[in-house]
N, C-alpha and C positions, 0 to 999 in steps of 0.2 A: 271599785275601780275595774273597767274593762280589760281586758285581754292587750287590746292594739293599747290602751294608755299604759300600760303595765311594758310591753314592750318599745313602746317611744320614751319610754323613760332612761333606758338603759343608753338611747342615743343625746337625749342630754344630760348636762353639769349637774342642773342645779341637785343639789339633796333632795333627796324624801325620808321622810320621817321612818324610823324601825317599824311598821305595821304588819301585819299579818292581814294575807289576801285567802281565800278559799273560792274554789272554781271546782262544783261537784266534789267529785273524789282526789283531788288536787290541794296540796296544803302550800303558801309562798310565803316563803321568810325572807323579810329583808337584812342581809349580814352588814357588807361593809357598802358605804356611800362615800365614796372619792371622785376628785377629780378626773382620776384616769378611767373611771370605770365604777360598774357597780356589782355586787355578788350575789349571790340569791340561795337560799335552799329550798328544795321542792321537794315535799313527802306526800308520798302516794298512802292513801289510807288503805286498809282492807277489805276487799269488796265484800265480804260480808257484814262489816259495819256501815260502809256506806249504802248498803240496800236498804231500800225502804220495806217498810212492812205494807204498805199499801199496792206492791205492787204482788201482780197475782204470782204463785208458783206456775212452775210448767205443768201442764195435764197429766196424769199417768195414762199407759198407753191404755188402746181399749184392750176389751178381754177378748179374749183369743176363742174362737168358736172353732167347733169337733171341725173337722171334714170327714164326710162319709167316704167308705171305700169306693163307689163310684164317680166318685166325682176324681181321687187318687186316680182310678183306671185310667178316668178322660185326661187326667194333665200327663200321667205317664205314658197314651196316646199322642197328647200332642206334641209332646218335648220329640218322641220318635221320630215321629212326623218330619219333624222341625231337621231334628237331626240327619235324615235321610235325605230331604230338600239340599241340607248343606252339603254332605255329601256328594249328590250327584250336582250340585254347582260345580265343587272343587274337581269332579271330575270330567266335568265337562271344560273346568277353564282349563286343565292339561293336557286333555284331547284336542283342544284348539290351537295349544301352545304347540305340541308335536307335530300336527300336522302343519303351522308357519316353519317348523324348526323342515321338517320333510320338504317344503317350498323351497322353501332359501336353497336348501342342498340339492335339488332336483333344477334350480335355476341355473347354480353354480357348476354344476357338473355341464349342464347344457353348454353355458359362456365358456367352460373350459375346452370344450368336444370342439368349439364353434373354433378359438382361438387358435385349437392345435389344427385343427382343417386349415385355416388361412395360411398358418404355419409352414403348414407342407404343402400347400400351393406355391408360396411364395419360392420356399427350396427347390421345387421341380422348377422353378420357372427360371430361378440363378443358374440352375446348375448346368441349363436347357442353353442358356445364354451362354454360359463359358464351353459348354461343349462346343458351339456355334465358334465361340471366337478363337477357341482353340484349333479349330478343323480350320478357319480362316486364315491364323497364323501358319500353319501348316503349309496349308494352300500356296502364300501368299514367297514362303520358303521354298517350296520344292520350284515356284515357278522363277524364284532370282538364280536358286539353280543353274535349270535347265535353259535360263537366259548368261549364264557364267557360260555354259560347257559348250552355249553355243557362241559366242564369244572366242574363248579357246582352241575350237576347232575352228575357227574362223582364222586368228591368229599362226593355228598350225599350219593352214592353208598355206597362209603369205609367206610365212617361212621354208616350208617348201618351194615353195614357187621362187620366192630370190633364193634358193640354194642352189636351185637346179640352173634358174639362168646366171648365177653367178660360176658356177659350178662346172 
């Protein structure tokens, strides 16, 4: 019996008989057959019993052949080699990396230098302004003044003058 028939079974009623199924290294026992269901046990064999004898062993490795001392030199050569390439990679990516890092902060200083100039432009130009409107209010003071005192003396006039013809 198949696998898919073995598991359509389990979705219907009817009974099946107590059999024993075997799938390779796979043992199926049929337990209980009810209505509501059915139960199964599955025993795995031992994978050294279920091997076959027809199937081949693995190879041993091959045999291991001398290496001459020259030929050590050349790999102890190249691993150097190899080693020193990496090296001057790694140093070259953190020579690259320090001088963006140099960038950045030779930009930033720049934009800062740039900022505080407008800065103190901007200051001289307020402060240019309020001296302006300050010397204007001033101005604009001394001249209601000098338009009061002459008012006043104008004033004093009059009163002189009807004192004197009153007088």
């Amino acid at each position: 019996m198949s696998m898919l028939s073995l598991l359509c079974s389990c979705f219907y009623t009817q009974p099946h008989p107590n059999s024993l199924y075997q799938y390779g290294d796979l043992e199926v026992k049929g337990l209980n057959n009810r209505l509501s269901g059915q139960a199964f046990e599955v025993i795995l064999k031992d994978p050294d019993q279920c091997r076959d004898k027809s199937q081949p062993q693995p190879l041993p490795s091959p045999p291991r052949r001398e290496v001459s001392l020259k030929e050590l030199q050349m790999r102890l050569e190249a691993a150097e080699e190899r080693r020193k390439s990496q090296e001057a990679l790694v140093l070259k990516q953190l020579a690259d990396k320090r001088e963006r890092v140099q960038e950045v902060l030779h930009k930033a200083r720049e934009e800062n230098n740039v900022f505080s100039k407008k800065t103190e432009e901007k200051l001289i130009q307020k402060m240019e302004v309020n001296k302006e409107n300050r010397e204007a209010y001033l101005n604009a003071l001394k001249q209601r003044l000098r338009e009061k005192e002459v008012h006043a003396a104008g004033v004093r006039r009059n009163k002189e003058r009807q004192a004197d013809l009153s007088g």
